[in-house]
N, C-alpha and C positions, 0 to 999 in steps of 0.2 A: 298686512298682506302686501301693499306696495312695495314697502322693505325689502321684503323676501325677493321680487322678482328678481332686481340684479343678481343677488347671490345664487339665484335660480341656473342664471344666463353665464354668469361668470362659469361658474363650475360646468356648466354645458359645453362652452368654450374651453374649458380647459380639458376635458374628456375628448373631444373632439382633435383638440391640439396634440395629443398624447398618441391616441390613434393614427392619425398621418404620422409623428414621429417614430411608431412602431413599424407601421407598414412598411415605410423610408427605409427603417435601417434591415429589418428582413428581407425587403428588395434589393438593400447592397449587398448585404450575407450572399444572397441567393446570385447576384449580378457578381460578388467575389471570389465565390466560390466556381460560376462558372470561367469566369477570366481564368484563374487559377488552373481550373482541367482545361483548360487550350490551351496553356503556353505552349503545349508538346503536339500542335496542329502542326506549325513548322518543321520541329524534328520528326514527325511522323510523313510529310513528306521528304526529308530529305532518306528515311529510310528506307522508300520507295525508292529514290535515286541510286541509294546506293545499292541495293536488291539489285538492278537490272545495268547497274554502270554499265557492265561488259557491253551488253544488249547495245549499252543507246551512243557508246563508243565506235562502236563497229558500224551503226548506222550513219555515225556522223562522219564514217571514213567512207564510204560510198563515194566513188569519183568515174562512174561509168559512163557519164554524160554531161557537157557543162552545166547542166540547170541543175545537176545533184547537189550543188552548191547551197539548194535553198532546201535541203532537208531539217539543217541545224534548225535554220530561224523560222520552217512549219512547226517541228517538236518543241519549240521556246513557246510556239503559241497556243499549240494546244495544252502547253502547264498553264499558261497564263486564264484560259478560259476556263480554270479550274481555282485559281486563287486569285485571281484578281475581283476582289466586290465593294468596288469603290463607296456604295450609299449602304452600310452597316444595316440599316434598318430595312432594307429590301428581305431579309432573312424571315421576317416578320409576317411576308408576304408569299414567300416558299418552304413549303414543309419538302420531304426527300424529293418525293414527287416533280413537285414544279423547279424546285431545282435542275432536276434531269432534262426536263422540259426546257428551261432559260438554256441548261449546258446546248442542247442540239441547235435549238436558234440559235445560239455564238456561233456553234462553229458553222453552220449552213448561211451566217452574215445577217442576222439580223438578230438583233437582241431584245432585251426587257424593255430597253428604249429607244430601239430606233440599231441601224446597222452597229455591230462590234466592231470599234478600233481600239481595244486595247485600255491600258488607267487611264484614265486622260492624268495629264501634269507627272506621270511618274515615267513616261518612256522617253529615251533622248530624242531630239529633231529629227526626225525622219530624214534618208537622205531623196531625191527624188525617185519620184512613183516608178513602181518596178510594172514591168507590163503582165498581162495575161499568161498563165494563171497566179502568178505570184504575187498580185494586188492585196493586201492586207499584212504581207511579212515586212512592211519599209524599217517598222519599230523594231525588229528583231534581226537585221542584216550587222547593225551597229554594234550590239553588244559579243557578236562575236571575231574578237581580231586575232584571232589562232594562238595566241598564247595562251588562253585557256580549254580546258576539255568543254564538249556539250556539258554533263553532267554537275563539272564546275560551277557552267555559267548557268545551269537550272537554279542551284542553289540559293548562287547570287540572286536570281531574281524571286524565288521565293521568300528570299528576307526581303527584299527592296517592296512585297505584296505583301510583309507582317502586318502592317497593321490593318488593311482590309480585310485580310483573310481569317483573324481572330476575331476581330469586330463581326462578322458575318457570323463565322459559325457560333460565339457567343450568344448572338441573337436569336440563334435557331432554337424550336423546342425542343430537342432533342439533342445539344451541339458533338455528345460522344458519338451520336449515329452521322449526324451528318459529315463528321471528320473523315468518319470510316468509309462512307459515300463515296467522298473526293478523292479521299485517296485509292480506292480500290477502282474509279473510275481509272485513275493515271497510272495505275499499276497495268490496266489492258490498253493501254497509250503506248505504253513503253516497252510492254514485252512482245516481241515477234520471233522469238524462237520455238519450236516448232521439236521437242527430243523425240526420238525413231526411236524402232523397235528393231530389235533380229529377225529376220522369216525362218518361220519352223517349218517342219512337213506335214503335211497335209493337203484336203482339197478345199483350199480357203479362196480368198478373193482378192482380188485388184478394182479400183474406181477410180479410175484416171481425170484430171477434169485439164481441159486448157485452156490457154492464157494467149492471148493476142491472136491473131490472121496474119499473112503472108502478105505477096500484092495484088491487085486485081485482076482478073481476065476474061478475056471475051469482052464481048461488046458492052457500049453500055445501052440501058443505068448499069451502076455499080452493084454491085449486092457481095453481103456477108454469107453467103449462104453455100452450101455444096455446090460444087461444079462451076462456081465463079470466083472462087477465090486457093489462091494455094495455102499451104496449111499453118505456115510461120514458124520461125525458127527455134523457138521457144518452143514448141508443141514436139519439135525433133527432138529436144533433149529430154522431154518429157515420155517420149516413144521411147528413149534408147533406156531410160531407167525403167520401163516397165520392162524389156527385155532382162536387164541385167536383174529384175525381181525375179523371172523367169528362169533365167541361169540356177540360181537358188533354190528356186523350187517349181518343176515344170508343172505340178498339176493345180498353180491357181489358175481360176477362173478369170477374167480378162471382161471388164466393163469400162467404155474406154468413149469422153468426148469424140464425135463425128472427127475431129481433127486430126486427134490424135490416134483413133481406130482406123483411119483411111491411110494413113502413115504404116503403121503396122502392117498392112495388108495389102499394099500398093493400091494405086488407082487408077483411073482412068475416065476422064468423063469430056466428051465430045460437043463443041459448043460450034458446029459449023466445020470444022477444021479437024482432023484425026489426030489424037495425042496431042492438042491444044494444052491439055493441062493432066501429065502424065506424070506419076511416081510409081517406082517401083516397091516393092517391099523394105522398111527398111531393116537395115544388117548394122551386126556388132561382133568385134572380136569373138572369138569361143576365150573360155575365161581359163582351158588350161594350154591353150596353142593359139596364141594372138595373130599366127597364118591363116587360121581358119575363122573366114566369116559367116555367120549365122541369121538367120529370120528366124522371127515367130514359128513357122512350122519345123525347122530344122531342130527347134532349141524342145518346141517340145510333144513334136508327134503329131501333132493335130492339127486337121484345117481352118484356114484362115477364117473360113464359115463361123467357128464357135467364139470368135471376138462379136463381142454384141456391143455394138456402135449406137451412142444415143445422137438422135440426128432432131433438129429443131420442125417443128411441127408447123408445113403451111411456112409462111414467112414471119414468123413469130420469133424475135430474139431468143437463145437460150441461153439464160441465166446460170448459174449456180445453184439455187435451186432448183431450177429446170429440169437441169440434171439428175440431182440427187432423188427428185420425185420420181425418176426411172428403177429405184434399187430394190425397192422392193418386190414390185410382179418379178423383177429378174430374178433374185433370187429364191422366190417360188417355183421359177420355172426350171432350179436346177436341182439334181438329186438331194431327195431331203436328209438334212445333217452334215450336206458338205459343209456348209460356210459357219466357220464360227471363227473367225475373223476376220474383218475387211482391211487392207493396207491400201492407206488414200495417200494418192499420190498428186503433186498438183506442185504448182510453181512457189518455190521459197517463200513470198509475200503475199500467198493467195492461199493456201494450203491447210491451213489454220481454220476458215473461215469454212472450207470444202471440207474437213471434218466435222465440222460445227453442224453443215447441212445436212452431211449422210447421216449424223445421230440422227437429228431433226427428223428425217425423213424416217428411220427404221424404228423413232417414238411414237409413231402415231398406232403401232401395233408393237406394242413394248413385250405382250406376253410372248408374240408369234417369234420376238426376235431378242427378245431379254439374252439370250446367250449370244448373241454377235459379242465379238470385241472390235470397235475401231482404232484403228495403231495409223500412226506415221513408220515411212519405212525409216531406216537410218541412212544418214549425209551419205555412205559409203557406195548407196544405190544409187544417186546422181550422178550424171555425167559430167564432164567439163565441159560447158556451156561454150565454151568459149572456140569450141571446134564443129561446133553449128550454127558459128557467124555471130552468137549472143557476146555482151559483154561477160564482165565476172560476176555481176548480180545477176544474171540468166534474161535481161532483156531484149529485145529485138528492137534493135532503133529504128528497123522498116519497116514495125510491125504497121497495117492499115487500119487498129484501134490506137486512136491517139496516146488514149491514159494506160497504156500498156507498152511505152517505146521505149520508156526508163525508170527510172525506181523514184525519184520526185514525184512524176505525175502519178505514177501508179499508187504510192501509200497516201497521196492527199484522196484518192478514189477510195480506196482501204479503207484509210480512217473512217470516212463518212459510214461505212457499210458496219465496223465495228462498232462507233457509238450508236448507230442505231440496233444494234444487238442488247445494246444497255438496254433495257426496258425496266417496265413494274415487278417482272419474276428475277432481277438481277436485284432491286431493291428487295424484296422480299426472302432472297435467299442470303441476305445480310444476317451475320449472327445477332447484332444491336439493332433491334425492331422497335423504330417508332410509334409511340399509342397515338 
């Protein structure tokens, strides 16, 4: 019996030995297999990049303000907070979810460990600290020296993150879903174009929303609000394109930002002083006799009464949705079966986001309004900004909202308001569903 026990133990040992050696190598199978399906995480961003080159070409040509300079090297960072995952095994620790999660804390500056700067050991020396708000681009001002495109230099730097960025999503349980994550996250990074529609006839609708303030007046304190501030130059061209939708077709309906409804309609609001802060109605060429200029009521019959102007409630900021939470009672309260399309109209870089709310908002009674269509108008209905004092991107360098004076400040504002669009129903509307 003694005998027996090593032979017992040996062979136990040796079962034992055989097991690990099984497990081992179906863990490499399974760890090769998944290497293997990532190789094409890289080229699957870069076919993101090339999807949208135009797009993120035409952004990096942006020269309406000297700080538009630092658009290139915000869009370098926002790829980068997408492929850069320097501790592979962190993947382990986020399924889609907390990904999404780590992705916001990046970009709002504080990460999985402490504030996001970037790979460490993969970005060149930084040159000195760039000031407010530009703090965190230093790593991304260097890599671009104009001899390459933005979309080039994404490229480049998404090989220079191969091997974080495989290593991660390899680790992931699911690494086909979480490629598609990433990339569809940088796919609403990179797209900001915004394709129109034709106006047809009927008695449809307009939603105007506006984008920045004029300069102060009247006494202070200062305030954002009706009768203390003039309407800003960006909201003029915003007024003259809801006219020229008008031209097109006089019997839409007209729901229109405080701003840009007091612009349409002239103003006048009395702060101590008579015509302290006066505008008259504004006017646009007629579109078959550019002698003849026109209002709202010239163009189409009707008094200035029937613009229904959303104005901010109390002294409460009004948002974008603020706004859009107005479109409904309005159009209840206008003949029923007019509206079966809304054309939103809103500022180039903001416009996107102002469609996004009016669905939003015409969702929460989806049966009542299931037949809406919301359309962007076409480019053809914008004005040339640049003859209401705006530059060519449509901003007002005097606007008195900061993050609205130029196109730098205003898409790092953007961004934030997009990625937080990303949520658990953007994951869930992913065709590759994590178990």
């Amino acid at each position: 019996a003694m005998e027996l026990v090593p032979r017992v133990v040996m062979r136990l040992t040796f079962y034992v030995v055989l097991l690990i050696v099984v497990t081992a190598t179906q863990g490499a199978d399974v760890r090769g297999k998944r290497s293997k399906d990532q190789t094409g995480a890289v080229q699957q961003f870069y076919d993101v990049i090339d999807e949208f080159k135009e797009d993120l070409e035409k952004i990096a040509a942006t020269n309406g303000h000297p700080d538009d300079q630092y658009i290139s090297p915000f869009f370098l960072k926002c790829l980068d907070i997408l492929v850069c995952w320097p501790n592979a095994t962190a993947a382990e620790e986020f399924d889609q979810e907390g990904t999404l999660e780590e992705i916001h804390r990046r970009y709002k500056g504080g990460g999985h460990e402490g504030p996001w700067k970037g790979c460490p050991g993969k970005s060149p020396s930084p040159p000195e600290a760039l000031p407010e708000p530009w703090k965190g681009l230093e790593y991304y001002v260097p890599l671009l020296d104009g001899k390459k495109t933005l979309p080039e230099v994404m490229k480049e730097l998404v090989k220079d993150r191969e091997e974080y960025l495989v290593g991660f999503v390899d680790m992931a349980d699911r690494p086909s879903c979480m490629i598609e994550l990433l990339t569809k996250i940088f796919a609403k990074v990179a797209n900001w174009t915004t394709p129109g529609t034709e106006v047809v006839p009927g008695a449809d609708a307009i939603v105007a929303f506006s984008l920045g303030t004029g300069k102060h007046v009247g006494p202070k304190p200062r305030s954002f609000f009706p009768g203390h501030i003039e309407p800003g130059h960006s909201n003029e061209g915003l007024a003259h394109s809801i006219l020229l939708l008008l031209q097109e077709n006089p019997k839409l309906h007209v729901f229109a930002q405080w701003e840009i409804g007091d612009l349409l309609t002239g103003f006048e609001y009395n702060l101590g002083k008579k015509g302290e802060l006066q505008f008259g109605p504004l006017k646009i060429p007629n579109s078959k006799d550019e002698t003849v200029w026109e209002t709202y009521e010239n163009i189409t019959g009707k008094n200035f009464s029937t613009i229904h102007k959303m104005f901010p409630k109390g002294k409460t900021y009004l948002s974008t949705p603020g706004v859009a939470s107005g479109i409904p009672n309005w159009i209840r309260s206008l003949p029923k079966g007019d509206v079966s399309r809304i054309y939103v109209v809103g500022h180039p870089d903001h416009r996107n986001r102002c469609k996004i709310e009016v669905a939003r908002a015409l969702g929460y009674s989806k049966k009542e309004f299931s037949h809406i269509d919301v359309v962007w108008p076409l480019p053809k209905y914008y004005a040339n900004w640049t003859i209401y004092g705006c530059d060519a991107w449509a901003y007002d360098h005097h606007s008195t909202q900061p993050w609205t004076t130029h196109r730098s400040r205003f898409l790092m504002t953007e961004m934030k308001q997009k990625l937080m669009m990303i949520n658990i129903w953007f994951i869930r509307a992913l065709k590759c569903k994590q178990k």
